[in-house]
N, C-alpha and C positions, 0 to 999 in steps of 0.2 A: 939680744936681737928679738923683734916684736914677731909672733907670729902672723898666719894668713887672716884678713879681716873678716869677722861675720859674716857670713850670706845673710846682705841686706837685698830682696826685693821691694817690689810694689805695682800694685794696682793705678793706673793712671783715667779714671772715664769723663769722656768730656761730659758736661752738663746740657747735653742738647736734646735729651728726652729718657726715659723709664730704659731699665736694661732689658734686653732682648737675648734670646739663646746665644748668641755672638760674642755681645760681652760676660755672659755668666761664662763661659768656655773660658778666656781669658785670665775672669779672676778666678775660677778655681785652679787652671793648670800652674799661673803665678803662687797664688796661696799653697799648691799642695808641695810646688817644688821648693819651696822657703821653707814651710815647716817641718819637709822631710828632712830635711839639712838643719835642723833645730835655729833654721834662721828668722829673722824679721822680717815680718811682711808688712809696710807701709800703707798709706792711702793716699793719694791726691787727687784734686779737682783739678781737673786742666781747662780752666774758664779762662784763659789769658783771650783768646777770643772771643770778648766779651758780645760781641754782633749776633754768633748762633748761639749763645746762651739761653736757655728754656727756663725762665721762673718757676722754682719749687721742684725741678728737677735732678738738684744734688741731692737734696733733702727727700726725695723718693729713692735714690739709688742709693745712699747711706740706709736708710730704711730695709729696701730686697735685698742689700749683703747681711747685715742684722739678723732678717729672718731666715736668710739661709745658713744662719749660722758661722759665718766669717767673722772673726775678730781682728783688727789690726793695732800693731803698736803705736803707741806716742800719737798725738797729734794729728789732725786731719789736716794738710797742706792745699791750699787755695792760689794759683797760679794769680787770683786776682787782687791780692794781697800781697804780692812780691815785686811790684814795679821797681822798688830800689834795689832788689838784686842783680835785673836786667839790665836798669841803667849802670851798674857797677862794671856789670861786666861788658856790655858795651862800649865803654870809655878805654876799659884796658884795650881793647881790639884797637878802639880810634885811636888813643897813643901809641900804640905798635906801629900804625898805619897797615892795620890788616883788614881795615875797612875803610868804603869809599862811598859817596854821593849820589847817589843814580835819579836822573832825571826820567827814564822811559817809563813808558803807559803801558797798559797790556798790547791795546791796538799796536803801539809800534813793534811789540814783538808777536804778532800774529804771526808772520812768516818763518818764523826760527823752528829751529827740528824742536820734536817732544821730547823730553827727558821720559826715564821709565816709569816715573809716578803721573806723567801727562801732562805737567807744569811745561816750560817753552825753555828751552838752553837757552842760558844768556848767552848773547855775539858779542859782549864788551864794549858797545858803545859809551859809557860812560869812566871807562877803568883809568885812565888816564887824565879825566878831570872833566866836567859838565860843558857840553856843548855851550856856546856863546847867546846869551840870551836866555838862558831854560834854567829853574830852580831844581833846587834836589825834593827828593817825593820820597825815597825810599835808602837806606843803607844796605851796602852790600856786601860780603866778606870776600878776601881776593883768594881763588880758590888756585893752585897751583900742582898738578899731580892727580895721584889717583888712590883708595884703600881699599885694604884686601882684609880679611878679618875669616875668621872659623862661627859659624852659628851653630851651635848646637844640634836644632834640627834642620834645616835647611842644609848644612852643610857649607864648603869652601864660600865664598863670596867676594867678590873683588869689583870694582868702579872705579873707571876713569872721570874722576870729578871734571876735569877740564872740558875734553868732549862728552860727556854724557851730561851735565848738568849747567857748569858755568860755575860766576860766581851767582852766590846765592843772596839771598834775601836776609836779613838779622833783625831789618825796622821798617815795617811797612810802611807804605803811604799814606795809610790812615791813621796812624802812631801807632799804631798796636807791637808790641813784639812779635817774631814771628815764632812756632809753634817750635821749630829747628832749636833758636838758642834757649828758650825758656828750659824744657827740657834737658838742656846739657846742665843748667845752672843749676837746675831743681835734684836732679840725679847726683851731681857733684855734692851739692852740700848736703843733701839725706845721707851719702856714702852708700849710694847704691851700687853694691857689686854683680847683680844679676837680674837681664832686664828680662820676663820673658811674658813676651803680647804677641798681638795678631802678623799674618806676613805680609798685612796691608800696610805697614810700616817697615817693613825691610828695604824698602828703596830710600827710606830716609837715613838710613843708619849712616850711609857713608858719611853724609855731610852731617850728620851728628859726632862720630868719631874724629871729624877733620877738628870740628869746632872744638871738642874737647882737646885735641893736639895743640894749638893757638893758644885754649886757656889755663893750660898747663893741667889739666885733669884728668884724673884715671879715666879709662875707659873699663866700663863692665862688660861679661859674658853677655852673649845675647844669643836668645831661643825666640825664634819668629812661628808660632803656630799655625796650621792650615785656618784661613778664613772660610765661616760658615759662609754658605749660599742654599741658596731657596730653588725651589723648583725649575725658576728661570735661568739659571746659574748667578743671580746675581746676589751682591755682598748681604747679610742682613743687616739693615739700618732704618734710620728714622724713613729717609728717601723710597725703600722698598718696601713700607708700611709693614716691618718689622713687629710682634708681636709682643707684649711688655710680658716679661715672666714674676711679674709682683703677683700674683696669685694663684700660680701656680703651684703642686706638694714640691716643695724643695727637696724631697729625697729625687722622685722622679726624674727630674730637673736635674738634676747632681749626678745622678747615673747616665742619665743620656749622655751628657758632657763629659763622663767617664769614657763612655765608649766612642764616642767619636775623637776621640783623644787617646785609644786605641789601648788606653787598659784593660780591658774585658773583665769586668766585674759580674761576678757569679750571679746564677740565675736567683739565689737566694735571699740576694738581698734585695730583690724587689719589695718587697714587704719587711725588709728594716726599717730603722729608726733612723733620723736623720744624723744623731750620732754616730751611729752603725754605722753608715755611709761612709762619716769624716776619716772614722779611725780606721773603715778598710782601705780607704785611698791613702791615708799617709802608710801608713804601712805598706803597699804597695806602689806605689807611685813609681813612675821610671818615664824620666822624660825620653829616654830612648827606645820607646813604644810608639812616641809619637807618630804619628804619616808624616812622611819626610814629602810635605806637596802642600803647595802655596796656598790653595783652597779644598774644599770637599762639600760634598751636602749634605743639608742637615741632615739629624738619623730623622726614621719614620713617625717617630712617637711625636717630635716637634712639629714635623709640618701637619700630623693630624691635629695636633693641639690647635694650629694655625688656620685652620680649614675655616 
């Protein structure tokens, strides 16, 4: 009998601008939690929406993990390079018949309840086959139930896919894939056993786990870390003119994201070496340090960096 698989993580950033303290939190608590577990730490580009794609923006963020000293295994994965995976596994859905045609526009679901990431519940006007007259614009998966799942930090977790969300979305109307299945296809064939990113994607998970139940794929651990926020409480991103940490001393950098990640790394390594840093966090590392809370503010050192 085969034993347990590798702890395969990875790093996922989208290409829509230079990394910010937000995502360096990310990829360090992913990185440190793989190589504590002598596992694999991957890399992918999650460009499948290619519309907010930022030119020369992989190729900087490949760059600030580099200089902050991240290495990753094998291959750099580019979502925009995978259209025949999507289409693969899209097809097995549509011969299942676990997907369906949807004719609606946003406008016609203006009026539907918010799901918890802010998207619109679908009401299932199309689930039963396209109104008379009207083309299909988007594919939809038929969502039935609800999942419960254990996160790491966050803790219990459960959705009622039916009323909380609907069926969902797997092929937009402007053809793009949607962000949902890439990521189940992409996790599956890397053999990613342990996902751990921000909790700005914890309301995705359900219908990520549903999608991998359909396509017959394991489902990995999942640790949703607190999202950084800025003064205003809001998320750091490109939209909150978010601060690029490409030239910033990555030890600094590296410890902040320590501590706000609630390892509390000695006063002495303020004046290590950047190695010094890598090898007290793996050596220490414990993702059950983390703050069990959706978000937090940045620590002080960042927003003065930011000022």
């Amino acid at each position: 009998m085969g034993g347990a698989a590798r702890y395969t993580g990875r790093f996922a950033p989208s290409p829509t601008g230079p990394l910010h303290f937000g995502s360096l939190v990310a990829a360090a608590a992913s990185f440190y939690d793989a190589r504590s577990q002598d596992g694999r730490w991957l890399l992918r580009i999650e460009d499948v929406d290619t519309q907010r794609t930022v030119p020369g923006s992989a190729e900087q963020i490949l760059a600030t993990l580099e200089r902050f000293g991240f290495e990753w295994d094998g291959g750099i994965v580019r979502q925009s390079q995978r259209t025949d995976a999507y289409v693969t596994a899209l097809e097995r859905l549509r011969s299942a018949d676990l997907i369906f045609a949807c004719a609606c526009t946003r406008r016609e679901m203006a009026d539907s309840a918010l799901a918890r990431d802010g998207s619109r519940v679908y009401p299932g006007t199309c689930r039963d086959g396209l109104p008379p007259g009207r083309k299909a614009r988007a594919w939809r998966v038929r969502v039935e139930g609800g999942i419960a799942f254990e996160d790491a930090v966050q803790g219990p977790q459960q959705e009622d896919l039916t009323s909380e969300v609907g069926d969902f979305v797997v092929l937009r109307a402007d053809g793009l894939f949607a962000y949902q299945l890439a990521v189940v296809v992409d996790d599956a064939e890397a053999g990613v056993t342990h996902v751990v990113r921000g909790a700005d994607l914890l309301d995705s998970t359900g219908r990520q786990i549903y999608l991998q139940q359909r396509l017959g794929s394991p489902t990995p651990a999942y640790a949703h870390l607190p999202v950084v926020v800025n003064a205003a409480g809001e998320k750091l991103s490109k939209q909150t003119l978010a601060t690029a940490v490409d030239d910033w001393r990555p030890e600094a950098v590296l410890l902040a994201a320590l501590t706000f990640l609630g390892q509390n790394p000695p006063l002495d390594l303020n004046h290590a070496t950047l190695r010094d840093v890598h090898e007290w966090a793996l050596a220490h590392w414990s993702l059950a340090r983390v703050p069990r809370v959706r978000c937090q503010s940045e620590p002080q050192f960042i927003q003065d960096m930011q000022a």
